[in-house]
C-alpha positions as a printed Julia matrix, in Angstrom:
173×3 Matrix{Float64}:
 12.42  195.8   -105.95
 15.01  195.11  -103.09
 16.93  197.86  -102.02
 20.89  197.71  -103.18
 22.49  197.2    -99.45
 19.96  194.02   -98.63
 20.94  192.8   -101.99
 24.93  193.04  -101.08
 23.88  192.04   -97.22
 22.12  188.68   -98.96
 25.11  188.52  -101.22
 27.46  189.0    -98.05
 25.54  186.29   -96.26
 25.86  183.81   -98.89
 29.12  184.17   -99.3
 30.1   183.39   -95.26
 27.95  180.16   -95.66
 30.06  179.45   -98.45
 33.05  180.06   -97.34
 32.34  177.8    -94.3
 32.9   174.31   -93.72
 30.36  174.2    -90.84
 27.98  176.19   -89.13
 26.13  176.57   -85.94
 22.59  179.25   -85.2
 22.7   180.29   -81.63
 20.19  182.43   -79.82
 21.09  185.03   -77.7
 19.11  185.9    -74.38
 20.44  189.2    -72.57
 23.41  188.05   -72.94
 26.22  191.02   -71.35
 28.88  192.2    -73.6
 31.58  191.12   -71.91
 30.32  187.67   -72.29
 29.51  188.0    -75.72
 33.16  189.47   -76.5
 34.27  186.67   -74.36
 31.95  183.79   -76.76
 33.48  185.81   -79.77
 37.07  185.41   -78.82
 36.47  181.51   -77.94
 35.2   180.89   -81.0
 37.94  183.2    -82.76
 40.48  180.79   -81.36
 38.12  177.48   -82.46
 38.4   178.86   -86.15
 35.16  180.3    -86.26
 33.61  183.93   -86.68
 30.49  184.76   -85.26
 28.2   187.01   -86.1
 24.63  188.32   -85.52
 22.88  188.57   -88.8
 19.09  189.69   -89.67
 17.06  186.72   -90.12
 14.66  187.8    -93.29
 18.17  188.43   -94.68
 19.78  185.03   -93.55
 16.5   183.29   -94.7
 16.65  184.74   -98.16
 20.89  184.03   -98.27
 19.93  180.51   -97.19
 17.18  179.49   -99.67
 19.05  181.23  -102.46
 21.99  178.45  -101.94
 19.35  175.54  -100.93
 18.87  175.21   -97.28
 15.68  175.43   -96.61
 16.02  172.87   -94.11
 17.25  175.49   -91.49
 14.25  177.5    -91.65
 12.83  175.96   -88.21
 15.54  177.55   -86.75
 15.67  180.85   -87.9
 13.24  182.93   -85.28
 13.94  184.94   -83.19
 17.77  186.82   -82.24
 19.81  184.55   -83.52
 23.76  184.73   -84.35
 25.69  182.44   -86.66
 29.04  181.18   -85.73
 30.91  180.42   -89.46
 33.4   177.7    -88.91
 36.21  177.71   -91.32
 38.3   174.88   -89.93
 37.49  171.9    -87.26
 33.53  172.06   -86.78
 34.76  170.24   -83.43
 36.5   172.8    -82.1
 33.86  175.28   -82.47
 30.97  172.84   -80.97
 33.17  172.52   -78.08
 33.31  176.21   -77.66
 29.8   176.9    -78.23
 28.94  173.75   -75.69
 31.44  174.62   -73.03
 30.41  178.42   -72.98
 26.16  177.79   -72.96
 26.79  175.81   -70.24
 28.43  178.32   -67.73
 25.96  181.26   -69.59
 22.23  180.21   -69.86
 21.91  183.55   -72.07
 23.62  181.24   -75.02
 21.37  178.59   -76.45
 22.92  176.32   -79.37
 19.47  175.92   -82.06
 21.24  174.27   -84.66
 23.96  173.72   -87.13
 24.65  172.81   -90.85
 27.29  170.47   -91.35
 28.31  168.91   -94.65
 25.41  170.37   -95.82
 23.07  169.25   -93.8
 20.89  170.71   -91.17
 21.67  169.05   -87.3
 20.08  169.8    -84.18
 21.29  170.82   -81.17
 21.46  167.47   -79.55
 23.61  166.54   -82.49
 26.13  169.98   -82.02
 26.34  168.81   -78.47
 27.33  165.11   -79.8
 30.06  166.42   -81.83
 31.41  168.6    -79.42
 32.28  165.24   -77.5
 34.29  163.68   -80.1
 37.85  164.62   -80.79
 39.54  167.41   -83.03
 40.27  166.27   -86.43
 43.94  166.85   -85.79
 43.72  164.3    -82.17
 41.68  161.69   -84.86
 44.55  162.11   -87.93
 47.06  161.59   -84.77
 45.59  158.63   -83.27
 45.09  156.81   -86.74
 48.82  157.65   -87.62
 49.57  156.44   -84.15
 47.8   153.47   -85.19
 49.73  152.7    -88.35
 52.85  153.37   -86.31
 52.3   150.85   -83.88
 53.17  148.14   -86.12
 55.71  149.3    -87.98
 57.62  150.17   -84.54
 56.79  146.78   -83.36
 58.63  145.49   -86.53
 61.62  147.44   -86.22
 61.65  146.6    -82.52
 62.09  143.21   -83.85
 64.54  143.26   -86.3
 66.72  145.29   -84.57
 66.76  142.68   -81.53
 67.01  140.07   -84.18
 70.31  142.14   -84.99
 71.47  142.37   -81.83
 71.37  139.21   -80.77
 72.68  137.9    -83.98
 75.74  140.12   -83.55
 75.91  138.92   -79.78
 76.21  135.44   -81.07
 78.67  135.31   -83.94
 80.8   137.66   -81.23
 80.5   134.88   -78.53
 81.14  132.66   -81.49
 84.35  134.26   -82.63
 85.41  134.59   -78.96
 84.97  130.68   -78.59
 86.52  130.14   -81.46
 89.77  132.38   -80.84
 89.72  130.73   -77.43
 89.65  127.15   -78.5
């Protein structure tokens, strides 16, 4: 029978993959405190909490909601970083800081869903933020629209301009 506090730790753990739109399993390798406070507050600012969690645990949390597909991954220290907004912002955090600190290495991720390696976390840390993408496509649907009310408003101008040359002719002659 499991003990009552790895029943509420599996319980906790479930409930941080749930709560998550995205996720990425990262091993740590000596990695110094101050670095690791440093990764924490990155991440913090990306929209995502990280946190070192007991694999047996994790493993249990994960096949309890269906993921068995991350199981590969789940050796050795690992830490979870829980995105709860853009999983771009967080891959980009995560990417940026294991390359300046070889003690960070990016296993995995889960997005949609899905399991993705780390090749693919590095991929989408190369793509822009959701909020750059929703500005570009508005841009996009803007750029016609201003286009068309660059032209009618010259259309109006230089209609006015010539009934005003007209009248002027015409109180001339």
């Amino acid at each position: 029978m499991p003990r009552p506090d790895k029943v509420r730790a599996v319980e906790d753990i479930k409930g941080y993959f749930s709560a998550s739109s995205s996720s990425f399993l990262t091993e740590l390798r000596s990695l110094p405190v101050a670095a690791q406070q440093e990764l924490r507050r990155n991440l913090r600012e990306a929209g995502a909490r990280y946190r070192v969690l007991k694999m047996t645990l994790t493993k249990r949390a994960l096949h309890d909601l269906g993921h068995v597909d991350l199981d590969e991954w789940l050796t050795g220290p690992t830490a979870v970083a829980f995105v709860e907004d853009d999983p771009v912002l967080a891959a980009k955090a995560l990417v940026a800081f294991s390359r300046d600190n070889e003690g960070l290495v990016i296993k995995a991720g889960m997005l949609d869903g899905r399991a993705i390696g780390a090749d693919q976390v590095a991929l989408l840390a190369t793509l822009d933020s959701r909020d750059v993408m929703l500005a570009k496509v508005a841009g996009a649907f803007n750029a016609p629209l201003a286009r068309a009310a660059s032209l009618m408003g010259s259309f109006t101008r230089n209609a006015a301009s010539v009934f005003s040359q007209l009248l002027e002719k015409k109180e001339d002659g």
